[in-house]
LUMLUMFI-547012 format. One line per field, with one value per residue (C-alpha): residue number from 1; residue in three letters; y, x, z. Coordinates in steps of 0.001 Angstrom, whole numbers. Layout:
BEGIN
lotor = [NUM, ...] $
kolvo = [ALA, ...] $
y = [Y, ...] $
x = [X, ...] $
z = [Z, ...] $
***
This chain:
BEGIN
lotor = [1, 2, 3, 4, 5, 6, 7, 8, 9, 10, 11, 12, 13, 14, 15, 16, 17, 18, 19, 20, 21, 22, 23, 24, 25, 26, 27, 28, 29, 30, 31, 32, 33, 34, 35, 36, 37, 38, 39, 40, 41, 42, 43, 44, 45, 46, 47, 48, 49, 50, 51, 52, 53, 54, 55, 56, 57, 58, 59, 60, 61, 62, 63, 64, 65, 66, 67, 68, 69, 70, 71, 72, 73, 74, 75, 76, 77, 78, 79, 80, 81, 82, 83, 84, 85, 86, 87, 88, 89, 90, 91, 92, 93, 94, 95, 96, 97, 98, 99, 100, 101, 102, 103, 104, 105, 106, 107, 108, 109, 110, 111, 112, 113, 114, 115, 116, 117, 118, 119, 120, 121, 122, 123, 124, 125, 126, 127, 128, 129, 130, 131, 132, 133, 134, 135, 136, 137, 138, 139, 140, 141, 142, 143, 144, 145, 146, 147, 148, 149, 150, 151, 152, 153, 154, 155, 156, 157, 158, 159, 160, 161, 162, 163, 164, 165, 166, 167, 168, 169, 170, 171, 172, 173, 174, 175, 176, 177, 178, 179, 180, 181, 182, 183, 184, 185, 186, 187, 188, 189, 190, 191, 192, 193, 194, 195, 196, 197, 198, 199, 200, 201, 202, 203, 204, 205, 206, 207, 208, 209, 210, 211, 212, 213, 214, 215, 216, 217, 218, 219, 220, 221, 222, 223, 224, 225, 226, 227, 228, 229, 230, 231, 232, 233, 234, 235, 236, 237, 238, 239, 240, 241, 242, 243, 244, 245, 246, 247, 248, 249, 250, 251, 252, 253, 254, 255, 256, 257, 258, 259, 260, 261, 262, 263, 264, 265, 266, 267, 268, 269, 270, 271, 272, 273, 274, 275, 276, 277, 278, 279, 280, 281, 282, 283, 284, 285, 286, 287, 288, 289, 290, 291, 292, 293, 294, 295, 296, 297, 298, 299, 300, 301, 302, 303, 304, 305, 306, 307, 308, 309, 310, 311, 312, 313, 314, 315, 316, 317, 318, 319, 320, 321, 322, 323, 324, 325, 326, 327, 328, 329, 330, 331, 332, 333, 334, 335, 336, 337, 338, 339, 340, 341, 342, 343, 344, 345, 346, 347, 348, 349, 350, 351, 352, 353, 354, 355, 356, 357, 358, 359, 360, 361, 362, 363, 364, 365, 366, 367, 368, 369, 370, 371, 372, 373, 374, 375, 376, 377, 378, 379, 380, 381, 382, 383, 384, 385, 386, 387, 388, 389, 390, 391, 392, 393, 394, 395, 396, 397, 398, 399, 400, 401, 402, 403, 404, 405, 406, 407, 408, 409, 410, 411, 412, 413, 414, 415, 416, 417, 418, 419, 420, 421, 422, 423, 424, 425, 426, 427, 428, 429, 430, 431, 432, 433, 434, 435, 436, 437, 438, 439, 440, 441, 442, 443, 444, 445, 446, 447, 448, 449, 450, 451, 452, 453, 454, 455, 456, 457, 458, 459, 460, 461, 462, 463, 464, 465, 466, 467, 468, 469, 470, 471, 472, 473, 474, 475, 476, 477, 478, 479, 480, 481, 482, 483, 484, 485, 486, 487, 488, 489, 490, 491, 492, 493, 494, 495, 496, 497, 498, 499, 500, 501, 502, 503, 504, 505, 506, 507, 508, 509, 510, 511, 512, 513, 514, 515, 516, 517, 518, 519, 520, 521, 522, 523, 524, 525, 526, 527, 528, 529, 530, 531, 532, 533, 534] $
kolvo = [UNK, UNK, UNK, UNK, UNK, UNK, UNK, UNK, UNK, UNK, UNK, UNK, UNK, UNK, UNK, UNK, UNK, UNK, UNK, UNK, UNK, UNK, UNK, UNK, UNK, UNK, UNK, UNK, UNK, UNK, UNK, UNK, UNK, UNK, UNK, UNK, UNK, UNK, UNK, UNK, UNK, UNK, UNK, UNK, UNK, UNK, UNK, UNK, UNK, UNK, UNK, UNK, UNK, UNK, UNK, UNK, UNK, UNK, UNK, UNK, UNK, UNK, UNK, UNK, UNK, UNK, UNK, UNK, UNK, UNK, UNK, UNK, UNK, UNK, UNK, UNK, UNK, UNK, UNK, UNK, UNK, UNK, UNK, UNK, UNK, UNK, UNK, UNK, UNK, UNK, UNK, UNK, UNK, UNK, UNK, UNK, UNK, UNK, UNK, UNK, UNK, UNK, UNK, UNK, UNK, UNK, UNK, UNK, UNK, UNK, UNK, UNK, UNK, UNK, UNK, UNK, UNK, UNK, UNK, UNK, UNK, UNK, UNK, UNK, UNK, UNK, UNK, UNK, UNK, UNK, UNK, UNK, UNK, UNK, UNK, UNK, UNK, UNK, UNK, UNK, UNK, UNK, UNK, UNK, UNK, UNK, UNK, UNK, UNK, UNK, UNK, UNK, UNK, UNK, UNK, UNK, UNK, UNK, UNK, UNK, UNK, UNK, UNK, UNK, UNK, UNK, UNK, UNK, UNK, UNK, UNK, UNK, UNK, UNK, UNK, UNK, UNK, UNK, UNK, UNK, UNK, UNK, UNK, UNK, UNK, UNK, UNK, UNK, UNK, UNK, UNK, UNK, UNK, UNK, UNK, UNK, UNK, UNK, UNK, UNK, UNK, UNK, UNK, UNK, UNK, UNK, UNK, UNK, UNK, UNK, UNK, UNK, UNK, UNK, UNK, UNK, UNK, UNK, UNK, UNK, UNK, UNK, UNK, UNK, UNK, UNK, UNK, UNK, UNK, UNK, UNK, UNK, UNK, UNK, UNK, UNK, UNK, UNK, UNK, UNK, UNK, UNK, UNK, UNK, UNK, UNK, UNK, UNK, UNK, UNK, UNK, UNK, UNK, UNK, UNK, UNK, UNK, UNK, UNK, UNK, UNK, UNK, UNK, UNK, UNK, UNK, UNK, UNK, UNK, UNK, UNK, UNK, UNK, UNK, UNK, UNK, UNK, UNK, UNK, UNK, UNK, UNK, UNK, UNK, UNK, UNK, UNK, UNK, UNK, UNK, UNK, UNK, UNK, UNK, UNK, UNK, UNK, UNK, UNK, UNK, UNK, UNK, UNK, UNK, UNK, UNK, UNK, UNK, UNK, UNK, UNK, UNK, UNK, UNK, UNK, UNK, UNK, UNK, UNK, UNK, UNK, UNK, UNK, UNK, UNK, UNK, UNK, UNK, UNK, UNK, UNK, UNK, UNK, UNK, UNK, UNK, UNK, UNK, UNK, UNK, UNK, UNK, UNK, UNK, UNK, UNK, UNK, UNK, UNK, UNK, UNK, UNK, UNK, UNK, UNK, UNK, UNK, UNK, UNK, UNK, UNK, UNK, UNK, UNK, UNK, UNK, UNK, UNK, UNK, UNK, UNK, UNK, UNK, UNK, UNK, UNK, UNK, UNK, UNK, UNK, UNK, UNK, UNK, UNK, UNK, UNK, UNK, UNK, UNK, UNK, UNK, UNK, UNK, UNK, UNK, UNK, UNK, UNK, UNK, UNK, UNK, UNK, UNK, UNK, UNK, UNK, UNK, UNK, UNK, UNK, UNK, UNK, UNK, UNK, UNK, UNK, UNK, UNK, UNK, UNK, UNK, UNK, UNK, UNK, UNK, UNK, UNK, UNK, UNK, UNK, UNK, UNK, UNK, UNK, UNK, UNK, UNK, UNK, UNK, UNK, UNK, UNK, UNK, UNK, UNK, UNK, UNK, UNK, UNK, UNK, UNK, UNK, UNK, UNK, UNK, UNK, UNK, UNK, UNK, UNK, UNK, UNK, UNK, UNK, UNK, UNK, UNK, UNK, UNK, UNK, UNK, UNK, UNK, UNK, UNK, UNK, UNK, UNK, UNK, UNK, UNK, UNK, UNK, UNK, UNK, UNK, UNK, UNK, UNK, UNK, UNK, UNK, UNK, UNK, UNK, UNK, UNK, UNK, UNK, UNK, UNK, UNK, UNK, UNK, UNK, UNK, UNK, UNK, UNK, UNK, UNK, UNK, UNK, UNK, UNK, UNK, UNK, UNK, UNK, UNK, UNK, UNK, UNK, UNK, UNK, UNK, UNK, UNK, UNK, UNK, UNK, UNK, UNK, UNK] $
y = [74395, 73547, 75409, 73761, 73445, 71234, 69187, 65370, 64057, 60257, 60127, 58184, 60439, 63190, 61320, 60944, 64792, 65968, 63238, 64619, 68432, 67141, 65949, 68563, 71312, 68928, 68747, 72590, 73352, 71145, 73284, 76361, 74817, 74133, 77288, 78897, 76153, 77582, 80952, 80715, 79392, 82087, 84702, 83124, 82592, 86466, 87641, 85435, 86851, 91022, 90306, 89434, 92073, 94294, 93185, 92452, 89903, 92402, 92446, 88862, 88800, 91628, 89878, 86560, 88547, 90145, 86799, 85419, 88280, 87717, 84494, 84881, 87662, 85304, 82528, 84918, 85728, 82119, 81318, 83743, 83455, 80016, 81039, 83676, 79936, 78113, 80235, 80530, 76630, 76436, 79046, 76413, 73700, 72461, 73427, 70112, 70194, 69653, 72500, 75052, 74096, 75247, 78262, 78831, 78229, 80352, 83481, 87087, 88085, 90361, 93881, 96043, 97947, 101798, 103675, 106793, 109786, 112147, 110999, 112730, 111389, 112001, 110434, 108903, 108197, 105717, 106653, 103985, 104871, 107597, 106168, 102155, 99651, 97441, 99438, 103015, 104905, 107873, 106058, 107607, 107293, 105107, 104137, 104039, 101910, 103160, 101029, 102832, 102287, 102922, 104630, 105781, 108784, 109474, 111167, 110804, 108414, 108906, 107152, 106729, 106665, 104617, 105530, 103578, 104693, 102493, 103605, 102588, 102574, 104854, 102932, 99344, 99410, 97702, 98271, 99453, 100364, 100471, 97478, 98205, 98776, 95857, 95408, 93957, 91883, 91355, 92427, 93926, 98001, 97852, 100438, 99577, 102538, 101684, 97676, 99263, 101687, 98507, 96491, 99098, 99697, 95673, 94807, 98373, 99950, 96846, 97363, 94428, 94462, 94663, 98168, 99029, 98782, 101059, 103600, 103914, 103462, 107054, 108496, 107334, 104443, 100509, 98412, 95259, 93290, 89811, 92461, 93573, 89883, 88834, 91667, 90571, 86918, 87849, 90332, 87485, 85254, 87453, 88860, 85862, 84717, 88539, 87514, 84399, 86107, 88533, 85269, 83932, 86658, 86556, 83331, 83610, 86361, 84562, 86625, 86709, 87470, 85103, 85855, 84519, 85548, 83955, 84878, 83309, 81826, 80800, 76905, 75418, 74515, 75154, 79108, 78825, 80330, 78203, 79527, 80482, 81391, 83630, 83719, 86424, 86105, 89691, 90119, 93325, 94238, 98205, 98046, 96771, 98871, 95928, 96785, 93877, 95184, 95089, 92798, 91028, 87324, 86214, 82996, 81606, 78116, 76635, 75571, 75851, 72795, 72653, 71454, 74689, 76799, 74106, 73525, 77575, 77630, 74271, 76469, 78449, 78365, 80994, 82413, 82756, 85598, 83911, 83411, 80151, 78467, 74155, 74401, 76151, 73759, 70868, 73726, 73753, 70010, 68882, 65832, 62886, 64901, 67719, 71211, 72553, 74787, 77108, 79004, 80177, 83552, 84550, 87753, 90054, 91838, 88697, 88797, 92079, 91928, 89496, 91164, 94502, 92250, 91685, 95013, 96620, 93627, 93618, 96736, 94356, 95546, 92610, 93187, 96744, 95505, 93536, 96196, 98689, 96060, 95281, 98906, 99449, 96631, 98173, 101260, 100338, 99147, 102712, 104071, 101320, 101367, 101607, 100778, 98245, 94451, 94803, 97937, 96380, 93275, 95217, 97549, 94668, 92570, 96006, 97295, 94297, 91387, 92375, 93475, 90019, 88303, 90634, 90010, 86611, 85990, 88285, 86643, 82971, 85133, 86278, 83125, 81242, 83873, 83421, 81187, 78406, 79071, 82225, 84794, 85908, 82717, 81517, 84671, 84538, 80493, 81891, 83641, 81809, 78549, 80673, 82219, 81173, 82028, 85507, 86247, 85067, 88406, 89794, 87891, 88937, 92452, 91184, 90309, 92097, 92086, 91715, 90386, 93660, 93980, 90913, 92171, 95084, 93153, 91502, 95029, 95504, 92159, 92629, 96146, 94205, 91996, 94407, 95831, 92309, 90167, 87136, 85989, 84407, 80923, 79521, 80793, 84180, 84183, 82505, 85534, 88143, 86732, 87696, 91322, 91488, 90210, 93327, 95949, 95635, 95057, 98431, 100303, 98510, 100070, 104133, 103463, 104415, 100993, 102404, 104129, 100535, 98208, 100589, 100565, 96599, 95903, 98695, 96339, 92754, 91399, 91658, 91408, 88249, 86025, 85576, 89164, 89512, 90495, 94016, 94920, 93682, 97360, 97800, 97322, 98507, 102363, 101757, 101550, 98617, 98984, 99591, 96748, 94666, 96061, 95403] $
x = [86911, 85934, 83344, 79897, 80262, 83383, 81752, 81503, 78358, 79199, 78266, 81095, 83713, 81883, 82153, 85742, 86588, 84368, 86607, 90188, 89069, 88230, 91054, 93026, 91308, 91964, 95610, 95518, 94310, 96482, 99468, 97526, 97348, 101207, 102566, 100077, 101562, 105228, 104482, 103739, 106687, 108301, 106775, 107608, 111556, 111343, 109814, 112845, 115528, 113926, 114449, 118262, 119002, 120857, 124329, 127813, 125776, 123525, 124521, 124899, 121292, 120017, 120719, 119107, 115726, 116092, 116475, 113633, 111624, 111723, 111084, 107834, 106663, 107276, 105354, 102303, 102379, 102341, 99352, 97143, 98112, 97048, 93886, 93100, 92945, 91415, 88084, 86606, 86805, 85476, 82705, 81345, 81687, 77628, 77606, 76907, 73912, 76648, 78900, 75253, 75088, 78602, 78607, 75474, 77926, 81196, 82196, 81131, 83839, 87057, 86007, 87186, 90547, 89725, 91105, 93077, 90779, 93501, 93728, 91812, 88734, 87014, 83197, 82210, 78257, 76347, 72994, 70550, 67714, 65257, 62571, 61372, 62319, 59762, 56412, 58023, 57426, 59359, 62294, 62508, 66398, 65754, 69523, 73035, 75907, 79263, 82793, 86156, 89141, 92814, 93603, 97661, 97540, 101060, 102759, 100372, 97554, 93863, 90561, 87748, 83887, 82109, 78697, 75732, 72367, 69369, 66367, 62571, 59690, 56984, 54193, 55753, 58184, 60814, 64249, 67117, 71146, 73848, 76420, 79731, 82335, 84708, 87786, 91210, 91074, 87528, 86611, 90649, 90416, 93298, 92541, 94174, 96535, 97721, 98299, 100520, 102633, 103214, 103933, 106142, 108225, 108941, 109587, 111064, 112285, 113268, 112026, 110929, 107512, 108488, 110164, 107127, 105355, 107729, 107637, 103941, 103537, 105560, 102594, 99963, 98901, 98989, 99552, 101435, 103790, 101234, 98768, 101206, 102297, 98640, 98216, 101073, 100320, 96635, 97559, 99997, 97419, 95248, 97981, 99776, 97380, 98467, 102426, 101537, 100245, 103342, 105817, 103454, 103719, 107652, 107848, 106422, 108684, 111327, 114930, 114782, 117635, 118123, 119976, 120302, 121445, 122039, 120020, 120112, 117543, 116665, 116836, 113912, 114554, 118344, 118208, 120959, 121228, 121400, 121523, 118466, 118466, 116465, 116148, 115152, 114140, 113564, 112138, 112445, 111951, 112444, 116252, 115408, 112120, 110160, 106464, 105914, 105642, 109023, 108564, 110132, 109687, 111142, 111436, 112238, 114129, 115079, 118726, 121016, 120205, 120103, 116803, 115319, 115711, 115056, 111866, 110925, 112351, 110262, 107819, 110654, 111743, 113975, 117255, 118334, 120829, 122611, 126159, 127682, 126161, 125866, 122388, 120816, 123480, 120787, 118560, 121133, 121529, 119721, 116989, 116116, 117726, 115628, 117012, 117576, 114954, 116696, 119957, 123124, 123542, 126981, 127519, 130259, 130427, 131270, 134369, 135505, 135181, 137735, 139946, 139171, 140146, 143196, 144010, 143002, 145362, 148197, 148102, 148571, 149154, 147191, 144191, 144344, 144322, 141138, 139444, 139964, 139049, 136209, 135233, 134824, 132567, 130083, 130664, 129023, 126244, 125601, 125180, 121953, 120310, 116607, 116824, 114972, 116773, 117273, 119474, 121315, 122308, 123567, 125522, 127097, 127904, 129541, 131348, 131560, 131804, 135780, 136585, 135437, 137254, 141044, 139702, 139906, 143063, 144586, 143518, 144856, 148348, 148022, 147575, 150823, 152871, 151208, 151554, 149062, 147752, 147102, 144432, 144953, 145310, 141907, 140084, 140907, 140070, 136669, 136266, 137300, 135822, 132052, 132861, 130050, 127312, 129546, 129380, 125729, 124177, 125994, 123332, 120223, 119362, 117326, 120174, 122214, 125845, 125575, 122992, 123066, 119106, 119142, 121982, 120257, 117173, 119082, 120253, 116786, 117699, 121252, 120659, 117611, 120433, 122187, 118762, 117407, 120326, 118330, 114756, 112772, 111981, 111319, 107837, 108886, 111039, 108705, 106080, 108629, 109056, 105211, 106078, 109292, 107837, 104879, 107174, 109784, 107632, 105442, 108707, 109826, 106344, 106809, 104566, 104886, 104971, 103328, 100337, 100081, 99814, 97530, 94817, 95435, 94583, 91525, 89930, 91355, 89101, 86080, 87623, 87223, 89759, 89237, 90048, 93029, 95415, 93156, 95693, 98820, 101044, 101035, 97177, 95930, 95573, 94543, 91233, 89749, 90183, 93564, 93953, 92287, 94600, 97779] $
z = [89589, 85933, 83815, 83851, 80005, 80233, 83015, 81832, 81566, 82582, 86643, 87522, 85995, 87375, 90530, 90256, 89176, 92343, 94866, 92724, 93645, 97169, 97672, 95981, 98088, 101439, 100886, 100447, 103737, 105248, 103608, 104584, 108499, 107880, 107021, 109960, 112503, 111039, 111350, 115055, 115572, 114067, 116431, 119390, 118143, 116937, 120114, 121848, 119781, 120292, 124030, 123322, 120982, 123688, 125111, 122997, 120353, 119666, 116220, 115332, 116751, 114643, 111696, 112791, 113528, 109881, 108625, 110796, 109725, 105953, 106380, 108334, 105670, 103273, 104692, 105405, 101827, 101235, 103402, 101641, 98331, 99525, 100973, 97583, 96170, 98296, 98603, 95377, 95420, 98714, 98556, 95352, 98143, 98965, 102951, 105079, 107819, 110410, 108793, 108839, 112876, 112854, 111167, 112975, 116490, 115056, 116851, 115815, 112553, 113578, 113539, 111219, 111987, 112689, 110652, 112330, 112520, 111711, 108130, 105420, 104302, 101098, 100589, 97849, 97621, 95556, 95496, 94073, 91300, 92735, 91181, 92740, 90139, 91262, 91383, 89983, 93105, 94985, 97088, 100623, 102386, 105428, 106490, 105058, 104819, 105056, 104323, 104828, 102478, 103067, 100480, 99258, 97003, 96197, 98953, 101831, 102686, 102321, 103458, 101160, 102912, 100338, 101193, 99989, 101261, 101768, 100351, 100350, 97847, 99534, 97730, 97979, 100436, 98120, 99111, 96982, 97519, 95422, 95886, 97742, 94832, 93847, 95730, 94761, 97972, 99162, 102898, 103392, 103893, 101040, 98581, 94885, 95060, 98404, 97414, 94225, 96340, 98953, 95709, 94423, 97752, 98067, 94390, 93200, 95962, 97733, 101165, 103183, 104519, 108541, 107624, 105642, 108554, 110716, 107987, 107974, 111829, 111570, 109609, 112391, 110003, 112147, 109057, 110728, 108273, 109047, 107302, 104361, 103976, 103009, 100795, 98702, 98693, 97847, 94905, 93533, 93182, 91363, 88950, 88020, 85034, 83441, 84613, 82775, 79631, 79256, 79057, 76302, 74653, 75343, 74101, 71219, 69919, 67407, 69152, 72261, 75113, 78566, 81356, 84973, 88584, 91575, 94944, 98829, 99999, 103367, 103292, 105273, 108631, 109623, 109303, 106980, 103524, 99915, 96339, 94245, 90571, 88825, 85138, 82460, 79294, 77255, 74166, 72463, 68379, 69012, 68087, 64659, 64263, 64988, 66090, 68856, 72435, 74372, 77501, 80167, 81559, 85044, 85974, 89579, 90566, 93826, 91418, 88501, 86589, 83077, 83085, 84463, 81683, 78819, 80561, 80426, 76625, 75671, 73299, 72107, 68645, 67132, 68212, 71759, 72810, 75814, 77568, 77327, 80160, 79400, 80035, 77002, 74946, 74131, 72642, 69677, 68941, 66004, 66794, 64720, 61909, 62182, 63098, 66106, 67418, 68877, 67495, 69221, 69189, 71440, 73011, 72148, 75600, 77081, 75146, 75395, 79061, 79609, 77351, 79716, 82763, 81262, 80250, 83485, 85220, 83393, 81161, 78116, 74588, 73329, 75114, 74575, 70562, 71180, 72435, 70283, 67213, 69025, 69465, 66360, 65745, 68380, 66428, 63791, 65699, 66927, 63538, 62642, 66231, 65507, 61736, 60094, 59689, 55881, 56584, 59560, 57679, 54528, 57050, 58788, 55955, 54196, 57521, 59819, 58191, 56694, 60262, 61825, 58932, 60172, 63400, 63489, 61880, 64296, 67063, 65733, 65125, 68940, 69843, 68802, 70327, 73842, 76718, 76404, 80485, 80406, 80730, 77424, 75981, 77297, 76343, 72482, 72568, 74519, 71303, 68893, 70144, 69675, 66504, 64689, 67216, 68071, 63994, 62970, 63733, 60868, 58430, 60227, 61283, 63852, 65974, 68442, 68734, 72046, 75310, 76900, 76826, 79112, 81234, 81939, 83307, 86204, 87598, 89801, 91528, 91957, 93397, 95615, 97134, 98415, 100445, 101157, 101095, 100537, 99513, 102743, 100564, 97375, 97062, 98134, 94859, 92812, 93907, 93436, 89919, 89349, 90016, 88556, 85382, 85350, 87224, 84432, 81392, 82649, 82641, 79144, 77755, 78979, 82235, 85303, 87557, 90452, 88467, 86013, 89269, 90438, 87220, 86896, 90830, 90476, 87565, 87631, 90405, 88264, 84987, 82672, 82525, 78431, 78079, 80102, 76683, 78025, 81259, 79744, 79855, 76140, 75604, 79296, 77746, 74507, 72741, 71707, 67740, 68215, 70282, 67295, 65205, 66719] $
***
């Protein structure tokens, strides 16, 4: 909803912006009633498919209901990341007589899960003032309130007794308690420790949210996946504007490194699989001693069109570390004869692989060459790790500059003698044909000589395939983009990921928006003149 300050003061356009947000909110529970109508369904084919899953197909049928399963976790998380949105616009909603009569009608709320008795508890008690704010009288305890939190401390679960007594004036009778403590997720018995270690296990660890659930039903604790699923879809929506803030901050760097991987995805409605992408984009200054905070962006899409990654780089100017994937090529083109606002900058462990291929293949003498030439260029790279860009250039241009320069004429030498067709062939034109993007970082010590960095960044989701073997749907990746992004930027800072998600979901339910730059991972520790400073 907008702020009452940017509210227009014309009736009819304030007319028209209450009817859009009407409207907008109508359409969203209809999506919320649609993804509830589709998870149903889901239930009813996995409860099918469990009754089938003895006999010779047993296996075959195993992996539909893992399939099946996903999916429905990932369309609970959907529904209420949905709902975390929905509410706050709803709750500013004025209530209707007829809606009062019904709400008035509705049954008696859920009770509360119990929580196992067997589980430690440790009590917490907020006492109010012991003197009556009103009148300044004695307060008398006439009644208590008490709220139990599932709590994870690492290595064993916990409950928390938040215990708030009620106390009255003796002279005027006025009451007084102490408010129930903010929660990540209003009215769930999720405390923030226990949403970061189920975070943690799904986005780290890679463990889906259905074997979550076994693993904790072995530890006495019912936590059903439909529970875990709205957990995560709740604590995306409320750490997304931070996810947001890191890729600003990203994008504003002037090098940074991209990167992309495939992933399956269950395609809606056929239970088949189709192909995913998603992108990274790193930026990190430590390499040449620069003082900006290392950090990771991830970046979701349904496809591999060009378009995708332009659109994510459209505030990007600077040089881009990157592979040689058409997409990013437009970024280079000069437009209306201005320059191009982004620069090429090839990576030279692209080449040497192929010439590895090659040599591990065929054993060739040739590729063996190429290696060994270009070993020596990452040599020198070793010896200026960490130094400042002044003393990396004048390094380079000293040391590898002359060895490009032999380099390259070798190579052209190489390649009359070769068969045009071949392996070989193709991976010195590979090179050759990027020579000026593969040799630029020679002339600015801010560059690397090669996109490792970003490289690097796609390892947690290629190691997540293997566990997962797909994503249940496009907004499951788009969500596990959110926690990729703060997972790897935490680790990128010297935190732990578990203990960060765990201080950012204890304060970011009450904490202002316009002050978020306070639980990004570099800042979330410091004070706030260093902060200011940085």
């Amino acid at each position: 909803m907008a702020d009452a300050i940017d509210l227009p003061k014309d009736f009819e356009q304030l007319k028209a912006l209450y009817l859009a947000q009407t409207a907008e909110l109508a359409a969203a529970k209809a999506g919320l009633l649609s993804k509830t109508l589709e998870a149903e369904k889901l239930k009813i084919q996995i409860a099918r498919l469990k009754r089938m899953s003895f006999g010779a197909s047993s296996e075959r049928v195993r992996r539909e209901l893992e399939q099946l399963e996903l999916k429905l976790e990932d369309i609970e998380a959907a529904a209420a990341q949905a709902v975390a949105a929905i509410e706050p616009a709803a709750a500013e909603e004025p209530a209707q007589p007829a809606q009062e009569e019904a709400a008035k009608e509705a049954p008696a709320k859920k009770q509360r899960r119990k929580l196992p008795e067997a589980l430690p508890r440790r009590e917490i008690v907020h006492e109010p003032a012991r003197a009556c704010l009103v009148c300044g009288g004695s307060m008398r305890k006439v009644g208590e309130d008490v709220t139990e939190i599932l709590e994870y401390i690492p290595g064993r679960f916990e409950v928390i007794r938040h215990i708030r007594p009620a106390c009255s004036c003796r002279e005027c009778e006025a009451m007084a308690q102490m408010p129930m403590p903010s929660l990540p997720i209003p009215r769930a018995q999720a405390g923030a420790g226990l949403l970061a270690h189920v975070l943690i296990a799904k986005f780290c660890d890679h463990l889906p949210l259905y074997r979550q659930a076994e693993i904790y039903a072995r530890d006495g604790v019912d936590l059903d996946r439909a529970t875990l699923a709205s957990w995560v879809g709740k604590a995306a929506w409320l750490v997304e504007p931070l996810a947001e803030r890191i890729g600003r901050h990203v994008m504003t760097g002037s090098v940074i490194h991209a990167d992309d991987t495939p992933v399956p995805v269950l395609a809606p409605g056929n239970g088949k699989t189709k192909e995913g992408r998603f992108w990274i984009y790193l930026r990190d200054e430590r390499p040449h001693a620069g003082i900006a905070p290392p950090a990771v962006l991830y970046r979701y899409t349904p496809d591999r069109k060009g378009e995708r990654c332009r659109e994510h780089l459209a505030a990007f100017h600077g040089h881009l570390h990157a592979d040689g994937y058409p997409g990013f090529a437009k970024l280079y083109e000069e437009k209306d004869g201005k320059p191009a606002p982004v620069t090429e900058v090839a990576c030279w462990a692209h080449v040497r692989r192929k010439f590895f291929d090659e040599h591990k293949s065929h054993g060739s003498p040739i590729a063996g060459e190429a290696l060994a030439k270009i070993g020596e260029l990452f040599d020198i790279e070793r010896g200026i790790a960490g130094k400042p860009p002044g003393q990396r250039q004048a390094a380079r241009m000293a040391k590898a500059k002359p060895k490009l320069d032999v380099l390259a004429a070798w190579m052209d030498a190489q390649l009359q003698l070769l068969p045009g067709k071949s392996d070989l062939a193709g991976a010195i034109r590979y090179a050759r044909s990027r020579w000026e993007a593969l040799t630029c970082y020679c002339a600015d010590g801010r560059l690397e000589i090669s996109n490792n960095a970003a490289e690097n960044a796609v390892r947690p989701i290629s190691l997540g395939r293997k566990n997962w073997l797909f994503a249940g749907s496009d907004a499951g990746g788009e969500r596990a983009a959110i926690f990729y992004t703060l997972i790897r930027s935490a680790k990128m800072n010297g935190l732990e990921p578990e203990a960060y998600l765990r201080d950012v979901l204890t304060r970011i339910g009450e904490h202002p928006i316009n002050a978020i730059d306070e639980l990004l991972p570099w800042n979330i520790g410091r004070p706030a003149a260093l902060r200011a400073a940085a």
